[in-house]
C-alpha angles and dihedrals in degrees: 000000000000091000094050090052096051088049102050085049089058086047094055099040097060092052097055089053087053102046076053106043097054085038097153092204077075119092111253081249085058100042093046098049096046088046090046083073095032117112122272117242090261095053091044083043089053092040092052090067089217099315082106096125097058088045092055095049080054090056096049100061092041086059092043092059093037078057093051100047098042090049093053092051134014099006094221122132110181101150100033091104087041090053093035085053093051093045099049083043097061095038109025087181105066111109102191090052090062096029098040096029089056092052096052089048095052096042112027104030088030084224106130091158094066081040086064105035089055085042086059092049084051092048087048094054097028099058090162095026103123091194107065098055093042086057093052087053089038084058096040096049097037107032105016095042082225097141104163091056083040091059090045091055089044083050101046089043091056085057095061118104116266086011110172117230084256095084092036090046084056108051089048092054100046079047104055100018146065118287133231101000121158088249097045081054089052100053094042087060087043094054086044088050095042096047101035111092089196133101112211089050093048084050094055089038085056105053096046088051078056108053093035088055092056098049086047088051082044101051089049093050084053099059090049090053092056090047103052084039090058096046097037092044083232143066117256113259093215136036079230097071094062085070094042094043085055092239093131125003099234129010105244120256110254112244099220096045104263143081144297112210136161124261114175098340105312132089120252145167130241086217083075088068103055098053 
């Protein structure tokens, strides 16, 4: 009884270090430098005397709310590969921390080469897990413009057992078909969002579907524009001309919820000038 006591003591006591140490009402400087003399995930995973997987779960909502905080001010995310290395340490198993981790990496902290070293640790630990290298395709295709090592991880995804059509869907299409077009773009984040149950990864999806909707919208206005420019001998004053003038039937909906109008010949969104 004694034994247990004294463990369950250990146990608490480093979760309460570590809900202090990534406490996010501390500046980035302060954080860095306390985390540079924390425990690495061996030594937490050691010192949780097999109590690793409640610990990481622990770890996970503390990182969920650092990544919240910090995206809603000041969008730096020094320690976000640190926390996601000491996660996946503790529980090798759990599948958000690399997929979703990686993507955060890549798109928030614009650090891809910390998305794919923690990937590959996935990869390591995950030898039949479909997920991990799909995402490593997903990066290199969406975000690196390395298609060719985008179309070996979908392959190599599609291998995996129990492996979905997406992958493989994926891998046939970067084979036979053009590479790195706005509406490819499109379907490969509408596959993410469709297949994805969680919803931190939907919400990044989403916003990507969004933004890539609009440039596509964009780049279609624009070659009305040119068109009625190069009939009329002159550019449209208003988005709206192009639908009198019988150029395109309806003006698109904007994805984000404004407008698209014209400023010096070419088609924009007022959403641009919000960001």
């Amino acid at each position: 009884m004694i034994k247990k006591i004294i463990i369950a003591s250990l146990i608490l006591a480093v979760i309460v270090n570590l809900a202090y140490r990534i406490d996010i009402k501390k500046t980035p400087h302060e954080l860095i430098g306390e985390l540079m003399y924390f425990p690495s995930g061996y030594a937490l995973r050691t010192l949780s005397v097999g109590y690793h997987t409640p610990l990481a779960d622990v770890v996970w909502l503390r990182f969920i709310q650092y990544y919240g905080e910090h995206r809603l001010t000041d969008a730096r995310f020094e320690l976000m590969y640190h926390i996601l290395d000491i996660l996946t340490t503790l529980d090798p198993k759990f599948l958000y921390s690399y997929t979703l981790g990686a993507l955060m990496l890549t798109h928030d902290a614009q650090r891809p080469d910390q998305a794919e070293a923690l990937l590959k640790k996935g990869m390591y630990s995950n030898p039949d897990e479909w997920r991990i290298p799909f995402t490593y395709g997903f990066i290199n295709y969406i975000f690196l413009k390395e298609y060719r090592v985008a179309q070996t991880y979908f392959r190599v995804a599609s291998a995996k057992p129990g492996a979905p059509d997406m992958p493989k869907r994926w891998y046939a299409f970067i084979t036979y078909f053009k590479l790195g077009d706005l509406r490819t773009a499109l379907a490969l984040w509408t596959d993410l969002y469709n297949s994805s149950k969680n919803p931190e990864e939907r919400e990044i999806a989403l916003v990507y579907m969004k933004n890539i909707r609009m440039r596509i919208d964009i780049q279609f206005l624009n070659e009305k524009i040119e068109a009625f420019t190069a009939r009329m001998g002159r550019p449209p004053d208003t988005i709206r001309e192009l639908v009198t003038s019988g150029f395109v039937r309806e003006i698109p909906e904007e994805p984000h919820g404004a407008n698209y109008y014209i400023r010096n010949g070419k088609a924009r969104s007022t959403w641009e000038r919000r960001k």
